[in-house]
C-alpha positions as CSV (number, residue, x, y, z in Angstrom):
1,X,-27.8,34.2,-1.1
2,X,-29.8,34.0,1.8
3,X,-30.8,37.1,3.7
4,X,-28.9,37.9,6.9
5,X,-30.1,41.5,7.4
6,X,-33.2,40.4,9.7
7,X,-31.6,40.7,13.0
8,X,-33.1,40.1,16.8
9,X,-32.2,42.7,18.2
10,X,-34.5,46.4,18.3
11,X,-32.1,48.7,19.4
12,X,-33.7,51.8,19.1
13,X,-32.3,55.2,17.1
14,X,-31.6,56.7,20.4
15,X,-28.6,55.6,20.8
16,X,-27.1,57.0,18.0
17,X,-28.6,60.7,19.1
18,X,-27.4,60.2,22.7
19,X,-23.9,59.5,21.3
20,X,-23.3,61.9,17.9
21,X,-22.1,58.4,16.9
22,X,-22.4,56.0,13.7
23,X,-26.2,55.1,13.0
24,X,-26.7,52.3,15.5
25,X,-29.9,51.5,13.7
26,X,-27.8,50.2,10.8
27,X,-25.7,47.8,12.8
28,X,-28.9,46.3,14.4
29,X,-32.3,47.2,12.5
30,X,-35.4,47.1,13.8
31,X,-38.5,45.4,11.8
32,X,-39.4,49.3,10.8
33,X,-35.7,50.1,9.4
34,X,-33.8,49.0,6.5
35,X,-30.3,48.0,6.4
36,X,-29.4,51.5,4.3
37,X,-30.7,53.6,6.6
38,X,-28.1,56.3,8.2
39,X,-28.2,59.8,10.5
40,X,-30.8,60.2,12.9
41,X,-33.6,60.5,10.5
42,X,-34.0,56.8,10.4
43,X,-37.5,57.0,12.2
44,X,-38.9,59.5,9.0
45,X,-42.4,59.6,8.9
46,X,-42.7,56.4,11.2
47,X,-41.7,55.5,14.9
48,X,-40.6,52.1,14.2
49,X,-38.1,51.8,16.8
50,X,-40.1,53.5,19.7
51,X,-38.4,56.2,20.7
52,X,-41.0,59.0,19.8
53,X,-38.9,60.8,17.2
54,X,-41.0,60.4,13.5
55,X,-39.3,63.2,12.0
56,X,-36.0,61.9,12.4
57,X,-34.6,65.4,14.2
58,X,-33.5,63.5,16.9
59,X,-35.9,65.0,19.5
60,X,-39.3,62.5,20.9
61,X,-42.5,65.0,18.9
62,X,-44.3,63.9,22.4
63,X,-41.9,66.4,23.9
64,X,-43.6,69.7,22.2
65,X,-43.3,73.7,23.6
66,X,-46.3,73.5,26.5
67,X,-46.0,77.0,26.8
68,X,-44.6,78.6,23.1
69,X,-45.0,81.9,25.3
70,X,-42.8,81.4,28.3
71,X,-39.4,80.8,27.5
72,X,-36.5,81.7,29.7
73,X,-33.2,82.0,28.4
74,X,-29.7,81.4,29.9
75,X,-25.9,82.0,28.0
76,X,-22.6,81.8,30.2
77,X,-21.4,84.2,28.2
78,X,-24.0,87.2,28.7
79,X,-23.2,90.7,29.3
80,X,-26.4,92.2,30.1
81,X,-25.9,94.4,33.0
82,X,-29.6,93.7,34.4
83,X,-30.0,89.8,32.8
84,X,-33.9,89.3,33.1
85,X,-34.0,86.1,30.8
86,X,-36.5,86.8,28.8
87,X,-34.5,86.9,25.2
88,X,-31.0,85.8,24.7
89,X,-29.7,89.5,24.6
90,X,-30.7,89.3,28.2
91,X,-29.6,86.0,29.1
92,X,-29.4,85.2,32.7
93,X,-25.6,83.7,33.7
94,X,-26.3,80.8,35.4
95,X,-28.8,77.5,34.6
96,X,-30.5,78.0,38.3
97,X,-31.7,81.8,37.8
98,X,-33.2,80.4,34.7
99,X,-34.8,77.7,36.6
100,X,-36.2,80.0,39.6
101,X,-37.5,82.7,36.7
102,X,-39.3,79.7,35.3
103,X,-41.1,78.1,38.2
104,X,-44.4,78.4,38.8
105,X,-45.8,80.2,35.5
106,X,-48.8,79.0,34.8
107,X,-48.6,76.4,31.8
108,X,-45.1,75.3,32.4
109,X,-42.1,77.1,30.9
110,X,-39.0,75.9,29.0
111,X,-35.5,76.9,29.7
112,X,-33.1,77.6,27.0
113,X,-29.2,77.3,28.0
114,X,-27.0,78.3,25.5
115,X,-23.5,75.8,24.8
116,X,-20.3,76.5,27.3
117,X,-19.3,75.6,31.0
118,X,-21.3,76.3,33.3
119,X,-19.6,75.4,36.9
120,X,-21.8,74.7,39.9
121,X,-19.5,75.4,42.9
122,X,-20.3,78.7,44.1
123,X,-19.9,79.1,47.3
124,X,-20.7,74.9,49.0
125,X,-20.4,71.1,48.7
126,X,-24.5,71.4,48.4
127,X,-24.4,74.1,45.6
128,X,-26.7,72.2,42.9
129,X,-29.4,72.7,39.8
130,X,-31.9,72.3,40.9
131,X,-35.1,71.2,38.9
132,X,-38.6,72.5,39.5
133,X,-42.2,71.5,38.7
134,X,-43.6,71.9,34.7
135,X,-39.8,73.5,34.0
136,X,-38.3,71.8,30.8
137,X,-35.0,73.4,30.5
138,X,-32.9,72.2,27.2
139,X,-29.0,72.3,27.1
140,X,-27.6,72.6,23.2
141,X,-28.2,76.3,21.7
142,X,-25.6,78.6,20.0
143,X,-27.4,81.3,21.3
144,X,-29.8,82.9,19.0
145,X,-32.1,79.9,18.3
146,X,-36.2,81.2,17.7
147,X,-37.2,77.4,17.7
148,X,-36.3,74.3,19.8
149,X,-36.0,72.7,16.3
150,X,-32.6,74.6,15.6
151,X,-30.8,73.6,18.7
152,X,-27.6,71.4,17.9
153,X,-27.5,69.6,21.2
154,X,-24.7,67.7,19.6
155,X,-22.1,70.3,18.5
156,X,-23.3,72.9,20.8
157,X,-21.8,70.9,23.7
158,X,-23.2,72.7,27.0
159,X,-21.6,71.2,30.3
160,X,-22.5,71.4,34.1
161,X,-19.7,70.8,35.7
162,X,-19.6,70.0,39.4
163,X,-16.5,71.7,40.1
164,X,-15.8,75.2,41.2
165,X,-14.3,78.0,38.6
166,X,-10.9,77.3,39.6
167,X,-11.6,73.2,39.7
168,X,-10.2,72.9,43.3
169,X,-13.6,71.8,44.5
170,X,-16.8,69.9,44.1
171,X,-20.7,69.8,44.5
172,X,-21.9,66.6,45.9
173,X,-24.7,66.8,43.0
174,X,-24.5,68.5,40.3
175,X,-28.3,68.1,39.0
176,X,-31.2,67.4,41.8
177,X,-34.1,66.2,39.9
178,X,-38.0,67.5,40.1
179,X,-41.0,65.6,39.6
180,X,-42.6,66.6,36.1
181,X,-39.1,68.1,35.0
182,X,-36.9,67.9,31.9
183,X,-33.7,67.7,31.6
184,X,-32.0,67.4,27.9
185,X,-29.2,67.5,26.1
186,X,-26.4,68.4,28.6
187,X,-23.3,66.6,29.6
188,X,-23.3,66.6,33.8
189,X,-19.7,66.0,35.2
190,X,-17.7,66.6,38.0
191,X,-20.0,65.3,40.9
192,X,-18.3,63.9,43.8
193,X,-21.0,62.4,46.2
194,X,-18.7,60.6,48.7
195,X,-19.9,63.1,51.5
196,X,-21.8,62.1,54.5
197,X,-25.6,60.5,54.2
198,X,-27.5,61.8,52.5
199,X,-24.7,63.1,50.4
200,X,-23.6,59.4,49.2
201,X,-25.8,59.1,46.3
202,X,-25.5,60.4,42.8
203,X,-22.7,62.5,42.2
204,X,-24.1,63.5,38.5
205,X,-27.8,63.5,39.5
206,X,-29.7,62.8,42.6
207,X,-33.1,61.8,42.3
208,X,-35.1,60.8,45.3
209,X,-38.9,60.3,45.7
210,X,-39.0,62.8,42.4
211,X,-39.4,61.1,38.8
212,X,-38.2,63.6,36.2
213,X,-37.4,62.7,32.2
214,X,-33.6,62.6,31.5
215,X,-33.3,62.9,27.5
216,X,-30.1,63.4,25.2
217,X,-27.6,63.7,28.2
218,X,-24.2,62.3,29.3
219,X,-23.0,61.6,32.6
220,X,-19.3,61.4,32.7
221,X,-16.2,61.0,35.5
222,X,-18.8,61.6,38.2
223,X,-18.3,59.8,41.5
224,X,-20.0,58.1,45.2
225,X,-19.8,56.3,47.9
226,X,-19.4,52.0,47.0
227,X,-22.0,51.3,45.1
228,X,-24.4,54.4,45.6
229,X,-24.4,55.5,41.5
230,X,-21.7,57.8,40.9
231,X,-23.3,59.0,37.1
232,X,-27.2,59.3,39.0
233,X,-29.2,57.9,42.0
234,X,-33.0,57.4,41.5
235,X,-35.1,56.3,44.7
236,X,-38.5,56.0,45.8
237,X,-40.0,55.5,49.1
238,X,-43.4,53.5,47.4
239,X,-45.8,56.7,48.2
240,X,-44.5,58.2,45.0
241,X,-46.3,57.5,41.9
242,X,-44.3,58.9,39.1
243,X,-42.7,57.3,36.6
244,X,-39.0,57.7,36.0
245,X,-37.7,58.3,32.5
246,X,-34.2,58.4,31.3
247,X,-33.8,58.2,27.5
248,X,-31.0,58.2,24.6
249,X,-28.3,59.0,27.8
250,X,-24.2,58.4,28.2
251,X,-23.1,57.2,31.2
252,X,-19.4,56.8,31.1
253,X,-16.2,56.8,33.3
254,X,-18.3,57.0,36.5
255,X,-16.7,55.8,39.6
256,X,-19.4,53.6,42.2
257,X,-21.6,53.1,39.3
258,X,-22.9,54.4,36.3
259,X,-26.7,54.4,37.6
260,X,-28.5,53.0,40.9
261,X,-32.1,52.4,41.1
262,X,-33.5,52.0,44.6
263,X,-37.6,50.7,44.5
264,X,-37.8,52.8,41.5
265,X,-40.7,52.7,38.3
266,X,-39.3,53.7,35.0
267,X,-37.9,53.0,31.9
268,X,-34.2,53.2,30.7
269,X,-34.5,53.4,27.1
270,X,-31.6,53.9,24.1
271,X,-28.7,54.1,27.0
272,X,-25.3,53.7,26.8
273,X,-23.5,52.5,29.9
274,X,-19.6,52.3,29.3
275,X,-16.1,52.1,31.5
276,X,-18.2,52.4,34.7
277,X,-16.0,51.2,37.7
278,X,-18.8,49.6,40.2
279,X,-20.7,48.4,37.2
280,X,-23.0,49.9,34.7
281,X,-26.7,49.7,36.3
282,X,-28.3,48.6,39.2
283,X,-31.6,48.3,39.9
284,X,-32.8,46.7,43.3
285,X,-36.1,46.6,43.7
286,X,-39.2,48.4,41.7
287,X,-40.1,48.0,38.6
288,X,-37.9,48.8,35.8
289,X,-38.0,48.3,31.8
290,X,-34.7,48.6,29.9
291,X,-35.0,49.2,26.5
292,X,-32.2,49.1,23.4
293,X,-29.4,49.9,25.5
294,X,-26.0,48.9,25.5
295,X,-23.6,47.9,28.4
296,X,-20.1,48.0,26.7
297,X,-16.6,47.5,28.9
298,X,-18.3,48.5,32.3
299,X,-15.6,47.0,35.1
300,X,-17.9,45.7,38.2
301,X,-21.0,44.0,36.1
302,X,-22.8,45.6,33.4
303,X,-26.2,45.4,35.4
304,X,-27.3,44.3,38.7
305,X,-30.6,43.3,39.5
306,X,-31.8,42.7,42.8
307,X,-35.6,43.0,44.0
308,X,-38.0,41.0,45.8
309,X,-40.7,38.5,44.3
310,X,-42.6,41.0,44.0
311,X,-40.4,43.6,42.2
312,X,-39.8,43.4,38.3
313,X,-37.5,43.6,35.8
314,X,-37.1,43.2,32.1
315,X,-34.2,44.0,29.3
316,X,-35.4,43.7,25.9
317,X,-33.4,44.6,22.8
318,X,-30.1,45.6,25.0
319,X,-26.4,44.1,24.0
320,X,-23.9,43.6,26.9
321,X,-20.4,43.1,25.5
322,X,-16.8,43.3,27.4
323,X,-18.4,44.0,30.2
324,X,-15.5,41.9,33.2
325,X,-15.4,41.6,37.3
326,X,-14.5,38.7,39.5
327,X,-18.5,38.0,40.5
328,X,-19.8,38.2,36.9
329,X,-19.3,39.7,34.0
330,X,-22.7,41.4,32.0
331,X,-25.7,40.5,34.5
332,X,-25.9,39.6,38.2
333,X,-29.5,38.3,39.6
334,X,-29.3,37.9,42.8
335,X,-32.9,37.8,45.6
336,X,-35.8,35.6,44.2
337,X,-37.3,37.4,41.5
338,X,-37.8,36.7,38.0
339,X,-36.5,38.6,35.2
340,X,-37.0,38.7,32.1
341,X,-34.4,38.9,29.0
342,X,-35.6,39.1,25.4
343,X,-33.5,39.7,22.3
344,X,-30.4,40.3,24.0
345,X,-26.8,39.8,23.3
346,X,-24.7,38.9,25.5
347,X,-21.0,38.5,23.9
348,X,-17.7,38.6,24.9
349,X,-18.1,39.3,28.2
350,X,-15.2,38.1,31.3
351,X,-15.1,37.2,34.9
352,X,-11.6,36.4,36.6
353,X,-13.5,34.8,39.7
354,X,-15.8,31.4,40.0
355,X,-19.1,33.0,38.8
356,X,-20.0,33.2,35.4
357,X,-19.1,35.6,32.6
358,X,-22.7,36.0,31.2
359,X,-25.2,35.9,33.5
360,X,-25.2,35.2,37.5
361,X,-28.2,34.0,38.3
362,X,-27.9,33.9,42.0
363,X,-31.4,32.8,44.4
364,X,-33.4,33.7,41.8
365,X,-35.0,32.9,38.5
366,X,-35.3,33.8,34.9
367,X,-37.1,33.9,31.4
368,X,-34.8,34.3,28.7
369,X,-35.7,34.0,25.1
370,X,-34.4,35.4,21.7
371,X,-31.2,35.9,23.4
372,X,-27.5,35.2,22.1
373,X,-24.6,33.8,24.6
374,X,-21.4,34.0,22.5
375,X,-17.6,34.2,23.5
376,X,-18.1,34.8,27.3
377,X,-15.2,33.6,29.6
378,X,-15.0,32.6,33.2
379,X,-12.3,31.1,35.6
380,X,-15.1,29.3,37.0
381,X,-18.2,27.6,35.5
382,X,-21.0,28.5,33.2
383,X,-19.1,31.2,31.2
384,X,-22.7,32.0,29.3
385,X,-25.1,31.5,32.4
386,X,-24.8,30.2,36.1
387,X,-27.6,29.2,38.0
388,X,-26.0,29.5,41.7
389,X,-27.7,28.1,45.0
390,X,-30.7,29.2,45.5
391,X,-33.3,28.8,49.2
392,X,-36.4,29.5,47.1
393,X,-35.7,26.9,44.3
394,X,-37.5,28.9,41.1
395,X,-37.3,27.8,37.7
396,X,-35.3,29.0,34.5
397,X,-36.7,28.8,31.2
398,X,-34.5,29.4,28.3
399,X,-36.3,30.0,24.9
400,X,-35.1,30.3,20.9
401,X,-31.3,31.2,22.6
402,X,-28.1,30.7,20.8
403,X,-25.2,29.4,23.2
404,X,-21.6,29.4,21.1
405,X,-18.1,29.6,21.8
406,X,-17.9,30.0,25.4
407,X,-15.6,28.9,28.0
408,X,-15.5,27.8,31.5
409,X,-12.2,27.0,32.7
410,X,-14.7,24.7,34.9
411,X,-17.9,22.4,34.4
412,X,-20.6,24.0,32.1
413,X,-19.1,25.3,29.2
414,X,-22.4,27.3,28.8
415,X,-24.7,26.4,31.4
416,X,-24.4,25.9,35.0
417,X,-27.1,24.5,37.4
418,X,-27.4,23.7,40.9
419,X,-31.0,22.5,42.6
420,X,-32.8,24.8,40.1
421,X,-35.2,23.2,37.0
422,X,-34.4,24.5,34.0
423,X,-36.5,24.3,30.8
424,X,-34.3,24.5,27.6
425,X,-36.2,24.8,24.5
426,X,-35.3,25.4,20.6
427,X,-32.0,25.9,21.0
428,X,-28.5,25.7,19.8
429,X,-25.0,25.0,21.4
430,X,-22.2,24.7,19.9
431,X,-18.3,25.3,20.3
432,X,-18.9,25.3,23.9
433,X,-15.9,24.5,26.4
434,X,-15.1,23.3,29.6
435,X,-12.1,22.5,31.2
436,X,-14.0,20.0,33.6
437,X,-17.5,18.8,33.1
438,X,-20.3,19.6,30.4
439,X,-19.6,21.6,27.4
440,X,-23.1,22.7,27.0
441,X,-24.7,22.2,30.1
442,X,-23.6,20.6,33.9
443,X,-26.0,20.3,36.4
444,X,-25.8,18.7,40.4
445,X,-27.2,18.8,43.5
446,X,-31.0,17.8,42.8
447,X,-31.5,19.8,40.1
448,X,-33.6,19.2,37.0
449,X,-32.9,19.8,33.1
450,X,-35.8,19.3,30.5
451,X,-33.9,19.9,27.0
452,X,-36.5,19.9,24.2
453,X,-36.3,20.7,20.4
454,X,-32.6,21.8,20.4
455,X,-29.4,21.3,19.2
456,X,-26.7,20.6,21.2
457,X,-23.3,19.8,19.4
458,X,-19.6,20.2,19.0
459,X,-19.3,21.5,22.6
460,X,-16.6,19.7,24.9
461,X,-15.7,17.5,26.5
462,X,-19.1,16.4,26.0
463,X,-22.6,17.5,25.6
464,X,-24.2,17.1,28.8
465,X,-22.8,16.2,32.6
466,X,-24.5,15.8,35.7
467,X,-24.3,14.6,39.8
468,X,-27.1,14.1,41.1
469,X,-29.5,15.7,38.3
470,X,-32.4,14.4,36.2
471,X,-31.7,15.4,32.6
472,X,-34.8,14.8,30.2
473,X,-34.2,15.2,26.5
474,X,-37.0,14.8,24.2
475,X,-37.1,15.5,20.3
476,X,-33.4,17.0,20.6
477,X,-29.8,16.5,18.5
478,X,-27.1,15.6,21.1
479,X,-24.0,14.6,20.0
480,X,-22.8,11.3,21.6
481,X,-25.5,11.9,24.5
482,X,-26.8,8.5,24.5
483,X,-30.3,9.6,24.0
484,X,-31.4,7.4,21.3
485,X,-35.5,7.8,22.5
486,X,-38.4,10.4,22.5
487,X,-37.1,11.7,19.4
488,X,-34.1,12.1,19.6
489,X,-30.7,12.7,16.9
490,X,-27.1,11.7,17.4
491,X,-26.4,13.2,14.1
492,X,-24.3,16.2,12.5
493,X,-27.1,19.1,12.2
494,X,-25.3,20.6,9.1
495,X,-24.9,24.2,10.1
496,X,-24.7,26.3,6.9
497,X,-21.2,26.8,6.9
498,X,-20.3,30.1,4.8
499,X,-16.3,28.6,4.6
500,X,-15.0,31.5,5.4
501,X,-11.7,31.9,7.4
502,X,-8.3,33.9,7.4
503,X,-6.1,36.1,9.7
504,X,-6.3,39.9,11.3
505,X,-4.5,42.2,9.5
506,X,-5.9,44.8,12.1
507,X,-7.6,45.1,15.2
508,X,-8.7,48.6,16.8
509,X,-11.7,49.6,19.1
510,X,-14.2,52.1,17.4
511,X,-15.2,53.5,20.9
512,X,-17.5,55.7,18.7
513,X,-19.7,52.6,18.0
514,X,-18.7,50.6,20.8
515,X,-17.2,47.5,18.3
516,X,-14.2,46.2,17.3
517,X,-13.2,45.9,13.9
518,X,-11.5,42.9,13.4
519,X,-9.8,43.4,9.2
520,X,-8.5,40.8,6.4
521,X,-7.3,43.1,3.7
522,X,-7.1,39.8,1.7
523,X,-11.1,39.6,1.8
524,X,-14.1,40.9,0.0
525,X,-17.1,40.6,1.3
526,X,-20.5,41.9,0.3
527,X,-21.6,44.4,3.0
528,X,-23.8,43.3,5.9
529,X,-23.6,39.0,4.3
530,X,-22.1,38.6,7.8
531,X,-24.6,40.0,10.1
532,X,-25.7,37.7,12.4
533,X,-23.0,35.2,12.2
534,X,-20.2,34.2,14.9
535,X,-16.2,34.9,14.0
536,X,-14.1,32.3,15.9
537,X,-11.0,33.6,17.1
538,X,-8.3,32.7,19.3
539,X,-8.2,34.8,22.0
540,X,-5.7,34.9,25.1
541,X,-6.9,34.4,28.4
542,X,-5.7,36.9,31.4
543,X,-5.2,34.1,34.0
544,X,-3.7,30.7,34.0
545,X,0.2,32.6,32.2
546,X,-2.1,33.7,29.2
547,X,-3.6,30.0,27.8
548,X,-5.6,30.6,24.6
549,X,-9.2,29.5,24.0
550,X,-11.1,29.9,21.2
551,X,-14.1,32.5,21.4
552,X,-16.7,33.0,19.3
553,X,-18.2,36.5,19.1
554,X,-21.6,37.5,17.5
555,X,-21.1,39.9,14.0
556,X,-23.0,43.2,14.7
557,X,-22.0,44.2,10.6
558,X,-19.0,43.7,8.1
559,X,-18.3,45.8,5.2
560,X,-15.9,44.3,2.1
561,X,-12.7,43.5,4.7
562,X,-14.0,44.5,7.9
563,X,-16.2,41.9,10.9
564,X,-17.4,44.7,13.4
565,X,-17.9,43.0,17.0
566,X,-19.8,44.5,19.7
567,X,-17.4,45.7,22.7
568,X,-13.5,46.3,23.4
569,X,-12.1,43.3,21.9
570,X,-8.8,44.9,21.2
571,X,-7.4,43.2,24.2
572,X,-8.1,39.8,23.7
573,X,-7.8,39.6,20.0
574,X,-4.1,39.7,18.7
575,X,-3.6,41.3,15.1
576,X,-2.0,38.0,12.8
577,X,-4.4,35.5,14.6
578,X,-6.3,32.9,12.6
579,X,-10.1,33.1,12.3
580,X,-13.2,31.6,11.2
581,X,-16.7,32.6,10.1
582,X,-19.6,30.4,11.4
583,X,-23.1,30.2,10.5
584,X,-25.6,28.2,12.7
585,X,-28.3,28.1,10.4
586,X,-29.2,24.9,8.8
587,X,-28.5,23.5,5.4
588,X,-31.0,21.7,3.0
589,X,-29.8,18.8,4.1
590,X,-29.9,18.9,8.0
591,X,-32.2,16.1,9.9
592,X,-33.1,18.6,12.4
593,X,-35.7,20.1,9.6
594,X,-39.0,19.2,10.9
595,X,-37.6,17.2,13.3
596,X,-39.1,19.0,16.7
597,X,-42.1,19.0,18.4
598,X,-44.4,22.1,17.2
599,X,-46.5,21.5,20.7
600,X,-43.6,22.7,22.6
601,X,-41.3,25.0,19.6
602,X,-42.4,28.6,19.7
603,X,-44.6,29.9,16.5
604,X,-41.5,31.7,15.5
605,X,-37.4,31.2,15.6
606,X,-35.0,33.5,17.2
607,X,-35.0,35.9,14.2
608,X,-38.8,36.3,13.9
609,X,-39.2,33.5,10.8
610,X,-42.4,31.6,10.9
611,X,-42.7,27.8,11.0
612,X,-42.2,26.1,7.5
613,X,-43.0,22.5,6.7
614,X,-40.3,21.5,4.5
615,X,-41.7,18.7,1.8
616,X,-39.8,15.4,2.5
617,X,-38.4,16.4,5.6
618,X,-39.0,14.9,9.2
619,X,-42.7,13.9,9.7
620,X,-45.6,15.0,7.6
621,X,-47.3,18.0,9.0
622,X,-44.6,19.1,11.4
623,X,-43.8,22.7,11.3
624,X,-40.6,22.8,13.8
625,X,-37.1,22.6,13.2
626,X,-34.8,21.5,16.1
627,X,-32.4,24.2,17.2
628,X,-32.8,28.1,17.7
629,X,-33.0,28.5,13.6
630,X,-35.5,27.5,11.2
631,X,-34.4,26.6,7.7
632,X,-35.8,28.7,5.2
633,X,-36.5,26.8,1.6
C-alpha cells in the first residue's frame, strides 16, 4: 500500500492550542510529526512545526518570566479590602490596575489574571485595557497558580468583555495594544467600534503605530464600521519599526471583519479565522507572513490582499475552505503586487457573483506553488483562480498545483485569464467544469498561457479555450488538445484509482475541527489510507433552482467509515448522495512517467518526493514525471 501520510501542508500545533480542539497536527502533519501524534505535546523535545513550543505545554519556551520577581496579580472575584496585587490573596479587581501596578518596573513585569468576566464598561464608550511597555499579562489562572506552567488557559476561560455589568452598553475597544506587550490566553468580546473616527477600527483590539504579541486568544461577536476589523485593527504609519505578532488566535463571529491590517509588519501564525461577516483578513499594504492558519466559512472573502508593488505578502501552509461572497470566495488580490501562496488548500470554497470562488486575482500578480484547488464553485468563471483585467500586465506562475473538481457556471472551469501571462508548470487538472468555455483553463484578450510538464485531463467541455490568446504547450498530457508536438501526450495518464465509491449515511459539521464528516457505515477503511485524496460528490448549487454539479473536495483524514473534509460542507452535501474516491497519483503504467522536461519540473513534486527515473519509462536519464505527482516505484 502506498504511503499517503506525507501531506503538503505544515499547519502548525498552534492551532489546536488556540482552539482546545482535536490535534490539528494529525489531520495535516508536518515533516517533524507523525501521523499518531495527539494533544498539544506533539512538538516534545523538538519544534518541528515552528511555533516555539518544544515541551509540548502549549506555551512558545521563547516566552520565559523576564522578571520571576515582579508579578502582579488580578482575580474578579477578590475580597481584599486594600487589593495591592502583589499575591493572589490580594488580587487587584480589574485587569487595568494590574496593568498600571506593572508599568514601568524595571525588568518588565508579568500580569497574572485569574479565569471569570471581567467587563470593561465603567463609566464611557472609551473605557479600555489598556497595554503598557515590558507588561506581559496572561489570562487562564484558577487563582492560586506559583508558576505560569500551571495556568489552564483553556478551562480556566477568562473573558474581557466590552460590555458594561448590566450589558446595556459597550467600549469602542475592548483591548488597546502597546508596543513590547503581551497579551495571552483571553477571549476579548463585546467591542462595538462603529463610533466616530478614530473610533471605527477594532472593536476587539485596536492597534495603531504599536506592535504587541497576541498569543492563545479569541476574538469573538466583536463589531466596526464596513470593513475596519471588527475582531482587531493593526496599523502603522511607516516610522514604526516593530513587528506585529499574533499567534495560535480565534477570530470568530466578528461583524466588519475578523482582522484588518493597514501598512502593517508581522506575522499571523496558527490562526483560525471563522463565520466572519466582512471576510476573514485583510491586509492592505506592509509586509505580512501568514503561517498554518485556517480560513473556514468566513462570509465576505476569507482574506484580502491589497498593497502596492512594493508591499508583500505570503500564505504558506494555510487551508481556506467554505469560505463564500459575491466578489470571491477564499482570496481577493487586488492593486499590482505579487503574492505569494505555498502549500495551501483551497477547497470548497463559493461565490454567487462573476468572480471566482478560489482566488481573485484582480491588477495584480501571483506565485503559487504546492497548492491544491479542489471543489470551488462560482456563477461566473474560473471557480479555482481568475486572473481579472489588469493596467500593469504582471505575470502568474503556477507551480506543482493540483486543480480538480471545480466549476464555473462560465468559461474556465479552473483557470481564468485575461491579458495576463501565465506560466503553468507540473501540474494536474482534472474533473474540471464549465458551463461555457475551457474546462481547465480559458484565456482572451491578448493574453499568454505557457503549459509545461502537466497533465490536463477529463475536464469539460474541453481542455483548453481561448480568443485571442497564445497557448504554448510543451512536454504536456492534454486530452484531445491537438497538441501532438514538443512532447506532447493525448493519452489516458492512469491516475491510481483506489475504486472506492458509495453513499452518505451521515453528514454533520465538526465545528471543533472545522471539517465535515462525510460517513458510509457500509465501509472499512484503514485510518488515514485516504489522506490526501479527493471525494467526488454531488453537491447542489444555491443559484440557477438548485442544479447539481459534481465537487470534488480534498481528504484532510478518514478513519474506518468516516472522509473528514476541511470546512462546513453540511450544506452542500445531502446525506444518501452517491460518492467517489479519487486518487491523482500515477499508476505503473502511466506514459506521463519520465515523460517531462527536468530543465523546467521542479527538484521535487507537490508532496516533497524527489525525482525518480523509472527504468523503461519515457527517455533514458529523465527524472520528471508530467503532472503535479511523481510516481513512486
Amino acid at each position: 500500500m502506498k504511503d499517503h501520510t506525507r501531506l503538503l501542508l505544515t499547519l502548525a500545533v498552534a492551532i489546536a492550542c488556540a482552539t482546545g480542539c482535536k490535534n490539528v497536527d494529525e489531520v495535516a502533519p508536518d515533516s517533524g510529526d507523525t501521523a499518531t501524534d495527539t494533544g498539544p505535546g506533539i512538538d516534545a523535545g523538538s519544534d518541528a512545526d515552528g511555533d516555539g513550543d518544544t515541551d509540548g505545554d502549549g506555551d512558545s519556551d521563547w516566552d520565559t518570566d523576564p522578571n520571576p520577581a515582579c508579578h502582579r496579580y488580578v482575580n474578579v472575584a477578590a475580597t481584599a479590602v486594600s487589593p495591592d496585587g502583589l499575591s493572589w490573596g490580594t488580587a487587584f479587581p480589574t485587569v487595568q490596575q494590574g496593568i498600571n501596578s506593572a508599568a514601568g518596573q524595571t525588568g518588565g513585569c508579568e500580569v497574572w489574571v485569574a479565569k471569570g468576566l471581567y467587563s470593561i464598561f465603567a463609566d464611557n464608550w472609551k473605557n479600555t485595557v489598556k497595554l503598557a511597555p515590558e507588561v506581559y499579562v496572561y489570562g487562564g489562572f484558577a487563582g492560586d497558580e506559583t508558576s505560569r506552567d500551571e495556568r489552564d488557559w483553556r478551562q480556566n476561560e477568562t473573558i474581557l468583555d466590552g460590555h458594561d455589568v448590566g450589558g446595556s452598553n459597550q467600549v469602542f475597544h475592548v483591548v488597546t495594544g502597546s508596543d513590547d506587550a503581551i497579551l495571552d490566553g483571553f477571549t476579548i468580546t463585546g467591542g462595538d467600534a462603529r463610533g466616530n473616527s478614530p473610533d471605527t477600527n477594532g472593536g476587539g483590539m485596536y492597534n495603531v503605530d504599536v506592535a504587541p504579541t497576541v498569543r492563545n486568544c479569541r476574538f469573538v461577536v466583536n463589531a466596526a464600521s464596513k470593513g475596519r476589523g471588527g475582531g482587531m485593527y493593526n496599523a502603522m504609519n511607516g516610522s514604526v519599526a516593530g513587528v506585529l505578532t499574533i499567534e495560535s488566535c480565534v477570530f470568530e463571529d466578528n461583524d466588519n471583519g475578523g482582522m484588518v491590517n493597514d501598512t502593517v509588519t508581522g506575522t499571523i501564525r496558527g490562526c483560525v479565522f471563522t463565520r466572519n461577516h466582512g471576510g476573514g483578513l485583510a491586509i492592505n499594504g506592509g509586509k505580512v507572513t501568514v503561517e498554518n492558519s485556517l480560513f473556514i466559512s468566513n462570509y465576505g472573502v476569507g482574506a484580502t490582499n491589497s498593497f502596492t508593488e512594493s508591499d508583500s505578502c505570503r500564505y504558506k501552509g494555510c487551508v481556506f475552505a467554505g469560505n463564500s461572497s459575491p466578489y470571491a470566495g477564499a482570496m481577493l488580490s487586488v492593486e499590482p503586487s505579487t503574492p505569494v501562496i505555498e502549500d495551501c488548500v483551497f477547497s470548497g470554497n463559493f461565490c454567487t457573483g462573476q468572480y471566482s470562488g478560489g482566488i481573485e486575482n484582480y491588477d495584480g500578480g501571483a506565485t503559487v506553488s504546492r497548492s491544491i484547488f479542489s471543489g470551488n464553485w462560482t456563477q461566473g468563471d474560473g471557480a479555482a483562480y481568475r486572473l481579472g483585467y489588469s493596467a500593469h500586465v504582471p505575470s502568474v506562475t503556477l507551480t506543482s498545483n493540483v486543480f480538480v473538481g471545480n466549476v464555473a457556471r462560465g468559461s474556465g472551469g479552473a483557470i481564468w485569464n485575461t491579458m495576463r501571462t501565465v506560466g503553468i508548470a507540473s501540474s494536474t487538472f482534472h474533473g474540471n467544469e464549465a458551463y461555457a468555455q475551457g474546462g481547465a483553463v480559458y484565456s482572451d484578450d491578448f493574453g499568454t498561457v505557457d503549459v509545461q510538464g502537466s497533465i490536463l485531463w477529463g475536464d469539460g467541455p474541453v481542455e483548453i479555450d481561448k480568443a485571442d490568446t497564445v497557448i504554448n504547450v510543451s512536454k504536456s498530457d492534454v486530452e484531445n488538445g491537438g497538441y501532438t508536438t514538443n512532447g506532447n501526450l493525448d493519452a489516458d495518464p492512469l491516475f491510481d484509482d483506489p475504486a472506492i465509491a458509495g453513499t452518505w449515511s451521515e453528514v454533520t459539521y465538526d465545528e471543533t475541527v472545522y471539517q465535515t464528516a462525510l460517513g458510509d457505515d457500509s465501509k472499512s477503511w484503514v485510518v488515514g489510507a485516504l489522506k490526501g485524496m479527493f471525494v467526488t460528490v454531488g453537491v447542489a448549487a444555491e443559484v440557477d433552482g438548485g442544479a447539481e454539479d459534481e465537487l470534488s473536495f480534498y481528504i484532510a483524514d478518514n478513519t474506518e467509515d468516516t472522509i473528514y473534509v476541511w470546512g462546513d460542507m453540511s450544506g452542500h452535501v445531502p446525506s444518501g448522495g452517491f460518492y467517489s474516491v479519487l486518487d491523482l497519483r500515477l499508476s505503473a503504467g502511466s506514459p506521463c512517467i519520465d515523460a517531462a522536461d527536468d530543465a523546467v519540473a521542479p527538484v521535487t513534486d507537490i508532496l516533497g518526493h524527489s525525482r525518480v527515473d523509472v527504468a523503461g519509462k519515457g527517455a533514458d536519464g529523465v527524472l520528471a514525471d508530467m503532472g503535479a505527482y511523481e510516481y513512486e516505484p
